[in-house]
BALOLUM-981532 format. One record per residue (C-alpha): residue number from 1; residue in three letters; x, y, z. Coordinates in steps of 0.001 Angstrom, whole numbers, plus 500000, padded with zeros to 6 digits. Example, Ala and Ser with C-alpha at 12.3 -4.5 7.8 and 13.67 -1.06 7.14 Angstrom:
BEGIN
pt num:1 residuo:Ala c1:512300 c2:495500 c3:507800
pt num:2 residuo:Ser c1:513670 c2:498940 c3:507140
//
This chain:
BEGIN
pt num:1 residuo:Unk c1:050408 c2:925768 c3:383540
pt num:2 residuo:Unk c1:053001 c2:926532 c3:380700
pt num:3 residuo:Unk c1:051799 c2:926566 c3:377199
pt num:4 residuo:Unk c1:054463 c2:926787 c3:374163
pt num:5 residuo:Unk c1:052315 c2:928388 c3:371223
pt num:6 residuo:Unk c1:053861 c2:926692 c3:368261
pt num:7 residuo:Unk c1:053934 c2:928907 c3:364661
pt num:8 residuo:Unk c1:055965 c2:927947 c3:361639
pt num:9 residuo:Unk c1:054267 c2:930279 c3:359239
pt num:10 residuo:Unk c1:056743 c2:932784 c3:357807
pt num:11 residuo:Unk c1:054320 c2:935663 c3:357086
pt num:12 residuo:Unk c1:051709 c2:937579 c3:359035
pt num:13 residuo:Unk c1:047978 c2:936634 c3:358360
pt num:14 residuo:Unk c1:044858 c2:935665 c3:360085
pt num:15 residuo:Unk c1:046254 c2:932501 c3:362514
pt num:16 residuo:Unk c1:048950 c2:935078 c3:363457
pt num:17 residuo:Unk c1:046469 c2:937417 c3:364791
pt num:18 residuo:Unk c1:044668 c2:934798 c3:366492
pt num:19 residuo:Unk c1:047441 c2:933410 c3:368548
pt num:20 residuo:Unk c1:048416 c2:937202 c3:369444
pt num:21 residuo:Unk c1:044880 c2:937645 c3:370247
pt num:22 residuo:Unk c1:044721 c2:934097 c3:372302
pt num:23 residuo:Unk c1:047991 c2:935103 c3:374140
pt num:24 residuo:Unk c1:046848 c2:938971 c3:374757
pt num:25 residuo:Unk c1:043445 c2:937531 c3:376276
pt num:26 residuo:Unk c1:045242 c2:934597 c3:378472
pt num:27 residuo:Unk c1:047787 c2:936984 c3:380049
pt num:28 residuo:Unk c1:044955 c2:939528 c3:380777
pt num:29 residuo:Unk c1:042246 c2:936578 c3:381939
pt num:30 residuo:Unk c1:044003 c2:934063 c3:383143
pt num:31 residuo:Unk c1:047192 c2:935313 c3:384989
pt num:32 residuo:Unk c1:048172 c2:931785 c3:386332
pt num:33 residuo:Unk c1:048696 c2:930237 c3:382900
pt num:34 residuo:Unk c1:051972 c2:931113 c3:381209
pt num:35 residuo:Unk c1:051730 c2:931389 c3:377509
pt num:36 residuo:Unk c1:055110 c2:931365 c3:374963
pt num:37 residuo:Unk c1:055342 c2:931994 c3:371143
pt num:38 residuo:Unk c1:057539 c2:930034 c3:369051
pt num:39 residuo:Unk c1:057747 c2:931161 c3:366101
pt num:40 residuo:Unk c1:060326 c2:931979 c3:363033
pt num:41 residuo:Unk c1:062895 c2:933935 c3:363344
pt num:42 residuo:Unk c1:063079 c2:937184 c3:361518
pt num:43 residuo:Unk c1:059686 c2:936478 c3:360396
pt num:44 residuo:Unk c1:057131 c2:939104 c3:360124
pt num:45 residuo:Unk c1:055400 c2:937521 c3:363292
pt num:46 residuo:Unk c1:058789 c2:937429 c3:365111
pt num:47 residuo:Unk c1:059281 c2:941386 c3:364238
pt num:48 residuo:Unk c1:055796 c2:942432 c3:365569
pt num:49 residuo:Unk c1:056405 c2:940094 c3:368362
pt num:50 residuo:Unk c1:059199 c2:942148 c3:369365
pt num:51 residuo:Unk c1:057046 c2:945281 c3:369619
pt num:52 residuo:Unk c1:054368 c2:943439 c3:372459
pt num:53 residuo:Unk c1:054981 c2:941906 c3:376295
pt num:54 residuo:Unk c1:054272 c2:938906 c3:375278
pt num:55 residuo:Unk c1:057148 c2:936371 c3:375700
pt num:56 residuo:Unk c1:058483 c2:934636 c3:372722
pt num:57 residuo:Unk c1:061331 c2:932570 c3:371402
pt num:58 residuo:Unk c1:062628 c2:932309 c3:367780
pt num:59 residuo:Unk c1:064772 c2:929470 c3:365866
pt num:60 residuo:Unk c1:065540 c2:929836 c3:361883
pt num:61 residuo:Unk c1:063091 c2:927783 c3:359189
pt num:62 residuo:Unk c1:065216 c2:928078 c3:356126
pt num:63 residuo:Unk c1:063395 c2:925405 c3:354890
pt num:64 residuo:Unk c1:060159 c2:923301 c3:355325
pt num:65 residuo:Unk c1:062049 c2:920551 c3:357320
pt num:66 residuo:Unk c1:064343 c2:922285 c3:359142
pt num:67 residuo:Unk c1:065964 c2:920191 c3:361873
pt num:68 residuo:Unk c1:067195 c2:923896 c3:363754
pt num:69 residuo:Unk c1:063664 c2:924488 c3:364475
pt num:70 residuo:Unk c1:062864 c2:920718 c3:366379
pt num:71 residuo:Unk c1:066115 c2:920640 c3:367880
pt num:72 residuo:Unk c1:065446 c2:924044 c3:369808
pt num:73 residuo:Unk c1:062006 c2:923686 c3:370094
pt num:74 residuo:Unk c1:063154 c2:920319 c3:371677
pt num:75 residuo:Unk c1:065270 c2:922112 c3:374688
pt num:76 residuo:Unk c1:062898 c2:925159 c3:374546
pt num:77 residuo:Unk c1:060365 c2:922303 c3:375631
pt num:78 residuo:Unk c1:062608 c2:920979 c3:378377
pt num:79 residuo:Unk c1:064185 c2:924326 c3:379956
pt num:80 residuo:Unk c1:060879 c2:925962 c3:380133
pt num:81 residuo:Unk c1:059159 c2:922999 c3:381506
pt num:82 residuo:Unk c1:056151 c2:923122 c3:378991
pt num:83 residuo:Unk c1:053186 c2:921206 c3:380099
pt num:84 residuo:Unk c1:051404 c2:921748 c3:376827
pt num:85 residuo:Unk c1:051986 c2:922402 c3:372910
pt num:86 residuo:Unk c1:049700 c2:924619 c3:371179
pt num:87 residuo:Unk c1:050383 c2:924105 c3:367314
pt num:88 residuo:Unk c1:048832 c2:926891 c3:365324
pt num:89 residuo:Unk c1:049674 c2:925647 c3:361664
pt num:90 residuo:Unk c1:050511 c2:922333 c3:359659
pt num:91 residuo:Unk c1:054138 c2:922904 c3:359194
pt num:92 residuo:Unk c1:054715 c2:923492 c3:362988
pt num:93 residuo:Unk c1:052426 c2:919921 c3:363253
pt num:94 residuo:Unk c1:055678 c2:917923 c3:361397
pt num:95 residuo:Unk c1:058304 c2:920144 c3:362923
pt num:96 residuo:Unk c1:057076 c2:918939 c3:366695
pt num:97 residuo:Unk c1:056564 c2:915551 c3:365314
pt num:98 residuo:Unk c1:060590 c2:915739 c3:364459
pt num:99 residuo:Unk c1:061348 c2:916997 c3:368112
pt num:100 residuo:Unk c1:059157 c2:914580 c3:369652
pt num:101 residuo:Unk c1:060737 c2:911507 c3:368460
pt num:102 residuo:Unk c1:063729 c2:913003 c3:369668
pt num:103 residuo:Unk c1:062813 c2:914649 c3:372802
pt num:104 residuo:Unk c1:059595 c2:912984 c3:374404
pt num:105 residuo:Unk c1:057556 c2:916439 c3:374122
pt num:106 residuo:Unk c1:054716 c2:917310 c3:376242
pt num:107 residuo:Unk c1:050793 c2:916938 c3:374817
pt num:108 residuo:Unk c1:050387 c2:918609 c3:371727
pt num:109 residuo:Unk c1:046533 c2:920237 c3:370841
pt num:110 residuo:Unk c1:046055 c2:921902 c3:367458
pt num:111 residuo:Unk c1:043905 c2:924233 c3:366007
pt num:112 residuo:Unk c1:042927 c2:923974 c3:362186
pt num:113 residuo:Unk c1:041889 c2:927190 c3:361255
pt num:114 residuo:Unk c1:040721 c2:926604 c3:357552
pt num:115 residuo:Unk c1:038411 c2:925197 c3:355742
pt num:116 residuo:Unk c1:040605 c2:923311 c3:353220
pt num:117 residuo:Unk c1:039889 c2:919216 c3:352925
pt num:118 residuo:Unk c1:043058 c2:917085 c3:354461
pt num:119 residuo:Unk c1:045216 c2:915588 c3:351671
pt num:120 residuo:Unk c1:044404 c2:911934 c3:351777
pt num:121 residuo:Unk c1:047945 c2:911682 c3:351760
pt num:122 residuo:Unk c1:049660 c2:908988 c3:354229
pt num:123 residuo:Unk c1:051831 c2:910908 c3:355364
pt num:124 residuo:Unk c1:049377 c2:913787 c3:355847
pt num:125 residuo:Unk c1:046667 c2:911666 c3:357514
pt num:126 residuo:Unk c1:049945 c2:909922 c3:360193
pt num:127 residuo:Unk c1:050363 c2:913599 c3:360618
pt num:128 residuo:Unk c1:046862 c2:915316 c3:362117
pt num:129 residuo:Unk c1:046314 c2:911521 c3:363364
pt num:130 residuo:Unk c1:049176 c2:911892 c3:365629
pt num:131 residuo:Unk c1:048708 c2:910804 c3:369120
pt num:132 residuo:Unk c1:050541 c2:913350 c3:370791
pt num:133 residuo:Unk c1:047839 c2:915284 c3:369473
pt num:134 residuo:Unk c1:044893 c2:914903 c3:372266
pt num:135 residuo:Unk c1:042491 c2:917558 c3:370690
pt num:136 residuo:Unk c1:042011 c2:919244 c3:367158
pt num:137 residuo:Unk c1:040466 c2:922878 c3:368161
pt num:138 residuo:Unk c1:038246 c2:923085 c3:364545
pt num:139 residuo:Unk c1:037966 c2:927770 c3:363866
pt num:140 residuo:Unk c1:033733 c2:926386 c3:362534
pt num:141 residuo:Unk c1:031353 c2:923966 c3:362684
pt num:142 residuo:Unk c1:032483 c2:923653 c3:358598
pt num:143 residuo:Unk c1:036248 c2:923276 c3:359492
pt num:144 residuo:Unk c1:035329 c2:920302 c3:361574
pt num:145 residuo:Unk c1:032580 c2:918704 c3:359419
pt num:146 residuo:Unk c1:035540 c2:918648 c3:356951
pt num:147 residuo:Unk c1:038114 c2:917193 c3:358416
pt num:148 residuo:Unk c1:036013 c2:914653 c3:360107
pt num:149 residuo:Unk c1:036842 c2:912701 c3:357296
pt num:150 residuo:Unk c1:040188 c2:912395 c3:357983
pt num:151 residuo:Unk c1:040599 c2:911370 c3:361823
pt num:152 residuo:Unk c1:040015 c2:908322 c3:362733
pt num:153 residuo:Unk c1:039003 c2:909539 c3:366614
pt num:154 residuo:Unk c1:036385 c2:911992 c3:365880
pt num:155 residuo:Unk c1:035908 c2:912952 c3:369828
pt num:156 residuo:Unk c1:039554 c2:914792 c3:369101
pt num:157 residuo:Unk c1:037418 c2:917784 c3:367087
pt num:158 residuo:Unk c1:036110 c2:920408 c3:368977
pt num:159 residuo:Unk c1:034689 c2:923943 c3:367200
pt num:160 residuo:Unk c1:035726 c2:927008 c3:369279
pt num:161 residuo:Unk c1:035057 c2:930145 c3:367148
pt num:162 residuo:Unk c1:038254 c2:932565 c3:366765
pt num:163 residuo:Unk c1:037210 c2:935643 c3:368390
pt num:164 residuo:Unk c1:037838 c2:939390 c3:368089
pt num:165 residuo:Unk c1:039478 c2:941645 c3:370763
pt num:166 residuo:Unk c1:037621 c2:944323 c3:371872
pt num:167 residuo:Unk c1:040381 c2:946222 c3:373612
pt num:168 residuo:Unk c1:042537 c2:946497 c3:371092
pt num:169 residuo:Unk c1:040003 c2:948196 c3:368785
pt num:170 residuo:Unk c1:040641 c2:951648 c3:367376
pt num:171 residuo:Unk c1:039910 c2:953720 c3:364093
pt num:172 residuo:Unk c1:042412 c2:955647 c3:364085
pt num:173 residuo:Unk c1:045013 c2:955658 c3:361121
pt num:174 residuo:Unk c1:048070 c2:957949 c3:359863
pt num:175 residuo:Unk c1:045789 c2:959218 c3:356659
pt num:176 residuo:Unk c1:042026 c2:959448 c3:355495
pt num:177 residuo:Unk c1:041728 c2:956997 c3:352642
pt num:178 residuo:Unk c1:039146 c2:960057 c3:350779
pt num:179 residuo:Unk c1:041789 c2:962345 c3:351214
pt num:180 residuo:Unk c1:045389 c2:960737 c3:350332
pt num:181 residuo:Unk c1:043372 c2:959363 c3:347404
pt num:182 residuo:Unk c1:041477 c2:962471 c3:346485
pt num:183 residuo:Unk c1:037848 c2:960154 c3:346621
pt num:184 residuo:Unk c1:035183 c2:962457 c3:346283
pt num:185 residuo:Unk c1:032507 c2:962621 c3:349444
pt num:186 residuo:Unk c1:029748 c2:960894 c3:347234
pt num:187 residuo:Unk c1:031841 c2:957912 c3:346207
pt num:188 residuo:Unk c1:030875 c2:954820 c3:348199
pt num:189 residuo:Unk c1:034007 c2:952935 c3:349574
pt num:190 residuo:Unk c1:034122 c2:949108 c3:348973
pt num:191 residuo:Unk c1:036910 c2:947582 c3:351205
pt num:192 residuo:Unk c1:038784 c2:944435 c3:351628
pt num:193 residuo:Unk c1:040920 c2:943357 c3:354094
pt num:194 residuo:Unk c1:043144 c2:939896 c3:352693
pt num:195 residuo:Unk c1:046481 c2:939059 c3:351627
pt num:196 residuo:Unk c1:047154 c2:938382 c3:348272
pt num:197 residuo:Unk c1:046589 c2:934156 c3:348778
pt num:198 residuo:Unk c1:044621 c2:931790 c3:346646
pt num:199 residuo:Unk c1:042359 c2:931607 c3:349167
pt num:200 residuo:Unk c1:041202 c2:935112 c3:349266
pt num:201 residuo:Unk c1:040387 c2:934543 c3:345610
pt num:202 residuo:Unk c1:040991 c2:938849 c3:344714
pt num:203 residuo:Unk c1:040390 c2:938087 c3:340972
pt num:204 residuo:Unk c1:036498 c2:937829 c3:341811
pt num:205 residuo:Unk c1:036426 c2:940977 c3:343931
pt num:206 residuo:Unk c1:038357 c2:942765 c3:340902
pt num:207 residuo:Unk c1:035154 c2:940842 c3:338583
pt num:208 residuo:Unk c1:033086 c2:942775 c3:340847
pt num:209 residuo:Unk c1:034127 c2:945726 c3:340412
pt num:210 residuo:Unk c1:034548 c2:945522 c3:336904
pt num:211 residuo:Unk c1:030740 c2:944647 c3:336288
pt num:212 residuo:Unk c1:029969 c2:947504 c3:338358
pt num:213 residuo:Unk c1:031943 c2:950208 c3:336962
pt num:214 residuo:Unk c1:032025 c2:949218 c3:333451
pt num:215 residuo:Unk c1:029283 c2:947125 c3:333003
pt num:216 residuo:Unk c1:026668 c2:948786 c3:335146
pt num:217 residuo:Unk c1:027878 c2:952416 c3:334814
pt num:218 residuo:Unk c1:028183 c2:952968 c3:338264
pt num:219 residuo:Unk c1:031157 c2:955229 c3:338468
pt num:220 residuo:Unk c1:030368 c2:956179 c3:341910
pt num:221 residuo:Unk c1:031655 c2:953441 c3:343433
pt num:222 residuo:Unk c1:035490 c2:953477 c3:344262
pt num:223 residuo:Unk c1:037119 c2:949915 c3:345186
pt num:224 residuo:Unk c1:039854 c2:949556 c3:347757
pt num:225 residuo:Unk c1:041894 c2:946649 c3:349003
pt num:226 residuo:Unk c1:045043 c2:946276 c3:351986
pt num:227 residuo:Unk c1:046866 c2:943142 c3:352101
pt num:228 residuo:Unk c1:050360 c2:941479 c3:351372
pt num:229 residuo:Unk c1:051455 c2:941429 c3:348080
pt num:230 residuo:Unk c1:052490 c2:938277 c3:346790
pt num:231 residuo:Unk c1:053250 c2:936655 c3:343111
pt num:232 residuo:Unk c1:049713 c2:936802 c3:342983
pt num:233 residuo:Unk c1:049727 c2:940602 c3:342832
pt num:234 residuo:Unk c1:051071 c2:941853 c3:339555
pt num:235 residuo:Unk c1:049051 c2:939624 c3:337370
pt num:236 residuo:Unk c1:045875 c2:941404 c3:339761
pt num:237 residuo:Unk c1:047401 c2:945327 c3:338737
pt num:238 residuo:Unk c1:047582 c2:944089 c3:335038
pt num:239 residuo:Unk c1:044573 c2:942930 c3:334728
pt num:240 residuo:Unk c1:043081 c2:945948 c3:337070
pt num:241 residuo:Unk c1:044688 c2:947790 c3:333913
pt num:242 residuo:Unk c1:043346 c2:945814 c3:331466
pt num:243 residuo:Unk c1:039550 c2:946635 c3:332554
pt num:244 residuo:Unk c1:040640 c2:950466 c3:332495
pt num:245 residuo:Unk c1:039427 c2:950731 c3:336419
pt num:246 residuo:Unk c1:043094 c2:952263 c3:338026
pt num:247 residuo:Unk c1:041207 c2:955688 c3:338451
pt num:248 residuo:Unk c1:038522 c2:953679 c3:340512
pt num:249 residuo:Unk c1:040665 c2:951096 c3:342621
pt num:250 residuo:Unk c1:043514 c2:950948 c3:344657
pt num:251 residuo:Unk c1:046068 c2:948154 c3:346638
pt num:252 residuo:Unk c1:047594 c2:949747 c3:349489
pt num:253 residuo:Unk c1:049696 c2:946507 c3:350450
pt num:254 residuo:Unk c1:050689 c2:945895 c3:354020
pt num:255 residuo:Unk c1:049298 c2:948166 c3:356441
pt num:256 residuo:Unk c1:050034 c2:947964 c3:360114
pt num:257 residuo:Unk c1:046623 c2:948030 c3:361980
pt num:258 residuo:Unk c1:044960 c2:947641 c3:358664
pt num:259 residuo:Unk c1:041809 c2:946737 c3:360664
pt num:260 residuo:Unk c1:042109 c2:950650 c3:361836
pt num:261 residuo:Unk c1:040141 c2:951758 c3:358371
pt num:262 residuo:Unk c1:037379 c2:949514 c3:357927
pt num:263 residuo:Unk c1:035705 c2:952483 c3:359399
pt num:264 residuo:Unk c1:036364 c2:954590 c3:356333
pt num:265 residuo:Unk c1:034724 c2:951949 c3:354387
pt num:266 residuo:Unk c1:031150 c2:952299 c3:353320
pt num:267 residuo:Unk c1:030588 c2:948270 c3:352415
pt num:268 residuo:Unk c1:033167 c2:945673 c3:353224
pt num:269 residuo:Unk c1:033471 c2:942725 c3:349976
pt num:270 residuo:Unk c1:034774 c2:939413 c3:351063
pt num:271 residuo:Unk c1:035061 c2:937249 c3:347786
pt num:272 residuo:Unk c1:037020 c2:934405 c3:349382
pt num:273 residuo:Unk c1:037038 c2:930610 c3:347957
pt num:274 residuo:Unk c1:037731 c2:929467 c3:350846
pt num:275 residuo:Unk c1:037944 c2:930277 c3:354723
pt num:276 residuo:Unk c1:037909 c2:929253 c3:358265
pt num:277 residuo:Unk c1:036041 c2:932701 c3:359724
pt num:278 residuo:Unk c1:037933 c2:935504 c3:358587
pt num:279 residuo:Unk c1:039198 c2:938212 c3:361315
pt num:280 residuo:Unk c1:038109 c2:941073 c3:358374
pt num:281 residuo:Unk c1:034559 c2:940271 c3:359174
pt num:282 residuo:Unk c1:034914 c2:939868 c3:363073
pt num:283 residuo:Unk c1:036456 c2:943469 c3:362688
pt num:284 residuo:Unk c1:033320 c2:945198 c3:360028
pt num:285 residuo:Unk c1:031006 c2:943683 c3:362156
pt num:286 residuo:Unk c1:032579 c2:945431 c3:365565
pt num:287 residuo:Unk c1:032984 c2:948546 c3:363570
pt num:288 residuo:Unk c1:029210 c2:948577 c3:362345
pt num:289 residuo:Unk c1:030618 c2:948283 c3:358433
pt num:290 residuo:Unk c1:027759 c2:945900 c3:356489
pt num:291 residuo:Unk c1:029614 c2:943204 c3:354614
pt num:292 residuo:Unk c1:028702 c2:941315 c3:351639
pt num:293 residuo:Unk c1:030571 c2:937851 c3:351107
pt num:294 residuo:Unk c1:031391 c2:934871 c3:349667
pt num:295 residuo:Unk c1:029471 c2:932042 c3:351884
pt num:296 residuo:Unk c1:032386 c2:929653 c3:352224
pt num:297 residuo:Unk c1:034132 c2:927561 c3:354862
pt num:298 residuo:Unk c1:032554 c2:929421 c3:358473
pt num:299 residuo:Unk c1:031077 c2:932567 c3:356899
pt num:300 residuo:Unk c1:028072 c2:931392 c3:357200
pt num:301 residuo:Unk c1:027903 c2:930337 c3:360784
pt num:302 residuo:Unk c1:028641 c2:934154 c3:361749
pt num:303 residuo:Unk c1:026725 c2:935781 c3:358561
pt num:304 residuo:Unk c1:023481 c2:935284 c3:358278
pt num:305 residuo:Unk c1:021689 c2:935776 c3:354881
pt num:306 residuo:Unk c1:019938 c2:939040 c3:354780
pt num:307 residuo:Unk c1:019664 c2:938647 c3:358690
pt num:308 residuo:Unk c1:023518 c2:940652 c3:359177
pt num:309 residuo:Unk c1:024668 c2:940483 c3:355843
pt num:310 residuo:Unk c1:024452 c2:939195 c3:352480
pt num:311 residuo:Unk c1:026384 c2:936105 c3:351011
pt num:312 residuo:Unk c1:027015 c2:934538 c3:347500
pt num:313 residuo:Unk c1:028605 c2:931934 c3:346074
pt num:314 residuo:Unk c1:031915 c2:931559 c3:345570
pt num:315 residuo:Unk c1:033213 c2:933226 c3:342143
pt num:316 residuo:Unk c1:029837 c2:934232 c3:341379
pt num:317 residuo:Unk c1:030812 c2:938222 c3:340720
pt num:318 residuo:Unk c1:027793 c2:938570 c3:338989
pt num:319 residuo:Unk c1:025568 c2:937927 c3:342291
pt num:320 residuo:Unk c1:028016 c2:939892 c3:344309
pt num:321 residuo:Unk c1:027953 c2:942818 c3:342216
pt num:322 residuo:Unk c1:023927 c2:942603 c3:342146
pt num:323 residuo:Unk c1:024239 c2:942484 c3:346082
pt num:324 residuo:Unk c1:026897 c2:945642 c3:346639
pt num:325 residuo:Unk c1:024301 c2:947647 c3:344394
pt num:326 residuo:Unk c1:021414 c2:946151 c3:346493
pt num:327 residuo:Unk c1:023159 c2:947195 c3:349690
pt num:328 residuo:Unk c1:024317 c2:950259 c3:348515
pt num:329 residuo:Unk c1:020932 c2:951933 c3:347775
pt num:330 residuo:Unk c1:019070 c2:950346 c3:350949
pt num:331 residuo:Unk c1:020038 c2:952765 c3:354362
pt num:332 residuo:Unk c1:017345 c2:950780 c3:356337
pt num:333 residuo:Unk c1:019134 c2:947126 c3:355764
pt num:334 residuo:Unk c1:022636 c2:948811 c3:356519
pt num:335 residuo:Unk c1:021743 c2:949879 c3:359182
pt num:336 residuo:Unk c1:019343 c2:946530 c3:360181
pt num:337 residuo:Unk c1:022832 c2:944587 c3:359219
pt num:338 residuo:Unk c1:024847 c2:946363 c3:361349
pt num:339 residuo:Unk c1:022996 c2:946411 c3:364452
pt num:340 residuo:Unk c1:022550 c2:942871 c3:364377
pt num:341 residuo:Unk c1:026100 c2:941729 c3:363666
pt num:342 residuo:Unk c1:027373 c2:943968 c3:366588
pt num:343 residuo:Unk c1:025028 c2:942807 c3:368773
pt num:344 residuo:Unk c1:026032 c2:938926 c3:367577
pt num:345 residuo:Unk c1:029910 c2:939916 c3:367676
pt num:346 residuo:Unk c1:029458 c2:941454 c3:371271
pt num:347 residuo:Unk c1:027232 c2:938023 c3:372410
pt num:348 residuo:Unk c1:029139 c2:935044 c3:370596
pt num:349 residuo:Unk c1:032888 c2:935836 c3:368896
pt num:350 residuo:Unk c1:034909 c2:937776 c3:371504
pt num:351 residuo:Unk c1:038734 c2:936885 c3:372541
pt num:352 residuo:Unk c1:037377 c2:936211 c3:376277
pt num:353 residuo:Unk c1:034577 c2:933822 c3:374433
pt num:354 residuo:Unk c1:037635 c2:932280 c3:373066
pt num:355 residuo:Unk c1:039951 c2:932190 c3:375837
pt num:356 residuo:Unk c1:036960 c2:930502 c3:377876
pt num:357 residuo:Unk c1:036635 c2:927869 c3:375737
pt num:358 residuo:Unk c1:040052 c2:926842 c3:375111
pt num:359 residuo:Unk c1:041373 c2:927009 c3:378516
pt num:360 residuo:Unk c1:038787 c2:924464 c3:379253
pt num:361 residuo:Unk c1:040283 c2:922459 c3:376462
pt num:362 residuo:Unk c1:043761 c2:922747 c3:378133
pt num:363 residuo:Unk c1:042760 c2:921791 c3:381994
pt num:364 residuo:Unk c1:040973 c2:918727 c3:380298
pt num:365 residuo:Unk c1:044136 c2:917573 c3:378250
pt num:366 residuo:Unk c1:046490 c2:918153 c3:381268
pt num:367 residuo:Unk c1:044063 c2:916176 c3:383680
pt num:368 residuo:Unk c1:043921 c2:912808 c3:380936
pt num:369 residuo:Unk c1:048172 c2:912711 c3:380640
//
């Protein structure tokens, strides 16, 4: 069996991780099925790609539409005799639409891995109604509730949670967060994992810190965040400014193995407006970190209010701030929390979990063509 795992996304994020995480499981697991990335050239993906086994093919994307990338995924599909198309983002969806009409590709599944409504757009709804595409692999049970109002054959949505990889996990990092940013032992670390998107929402984690170091007084609390910048980012630092909290927070950008100091957190904050299931929490809850979120998109199909964690609403830094502080002064939930989302990470949300699941998905797609 030869899947082509299709990514048009020109940064590195979440879905990125997953398909290196898919591909790392299936070549360890499942031997007889040979997995390829195509992805976009020079691309942060393609560079890290270059560091792994994994095999992977590149074409330029100087644009949205760019005809490079269908024309040579289009005799990528044919000289590597591709049974099956894994598309891993909505761009790649119309770029193998473009190649199809051209070349007569293969089966195409894809996997929607956020929580966001579909446009209803025409040409958006022609697009995910495809019928190339024989199965719509929905990251939670929210992800496909949402987007059930947009395909018009419903038995095409399937929920297989995104899963963590357990042999890839380590804590150990070039520096000690404490001790490149002289943080005193008794500060309490509140960490975030995200890239500087609207999704990640990182104006109501600032709000959160804000109402706990200047409204509440609680100067023992030191805030720090690792992600891409983006546009987003400067208006964050001025604003970080503004409030007067630069001596208690700090962006470190893009951090290779970023997931490698969660374990120097003491609470991991997830104020996200939106969300499929985010790897950041996969990773807190492996590394016995207690998190306190935002309950949006899948959150809450992994977290479970005051059960593993605690959740808000969305934008609501005021109940967020009163939960950190809860958290923060309770040693007996921490360590309640932490025991029980380890125990549910271990059970339910692993890579082979995964890899399980959506090899089933594949054999039944091959066996309908």
């Amino acid at each position: 069996m030869n899947i082509l795992h299709l990514s048009a996304v020109s940064n590195w994020g979440g879905g990125e991780n997953h398909i290196e995480n898919l591909c790392t499981e299936l070549a360890s697991s499942k031997p007889e099925i040979n997995n390829i990335i195509f992805c976009v050239k020079n691309g942060p993906f393609h560079e890290r790609l270059k560091n792994t086994e994994i095999e992977h093919i590149a074409a330029p994307l100087g644009i949205k539409v760019d005809l490079r990338f269908s024309f040579k995924l289009g005799k990528v599909c044919k000289s590597k005799k591709i049974d099956l198309i894994h598309i891993h983002d909505t761009t790649a969806i119309q770029l193998a639409i473009i190649a199809d009409k051209i070349y007569n590709l293969p089966p195409f599944i894809f996997s929607k891995k956020t929580s966001f409504e579909i446009k209803q757009r025409k040409k958006t709804l022609y697009k995910y109604n495809y019928p190339k595409i024989k199965k719509i692999l929905c990251v939670s049970e929210e992800t496909k509730r949402v987007s059930e109002k947009s395909i018009i054959d419903r038995s095409k949505l399937i929920t297989i949670y995104h899963g963590t990889n357990l042999k890839t996990k380590s804590d150990k990092t070039p520096f000690l967060l404490r001790d490149k940013l002289s943080i005193r032992k008794e500060k309490i670390i509140i960490g975030n994992v995200a890239n500087h998107i609207r999704a990640k929402h990182l104006d109501t984690w600032v709000n959160v810190a804000n109402r706990i170091i200047n409204d509440e007084k609680k100067t023992n609390f030191f805030f720090f965040q690792i992600g891409t910048f983006t546009e987003r980012t400067q208006p964050l630092l001025d604003r970080v400014k503004e409030l007067n909290l630069s001596g208690h927070m700090a962006f470190l950008g893009y951090t290779p193995n970023a997931s490698n100091f969660i374990p120097q957190f003491d609470i991991s904050l997830m104020t996200s407006q939106s969300e499929g299931v985010p790897q950041f929490i996969y990773e807190s809850m492996y590394h016995k970190i207690p998190v306190v979120s935002t309950d949006v998109g899948g959150i809450p199909e992994i977290i479970e209010h005051e059960t593993n964690g605690l959740l808000a609403p969305m934008h609501d830094d005021k109940k967020l701030a009163e939960l950190v502080l809860k958290l923060s002064d309770n040693a007996e939930m921490k360590k309640k929390f932490v025991n029980d989302a380890y125990n549910r990470l271990i059970a339910n949300f692993t890579t082979s979990k995964m890899v399980q699941r959506t090899v089933e998905v594949y054999k039944e797609v091959l066996q309908n063509v």
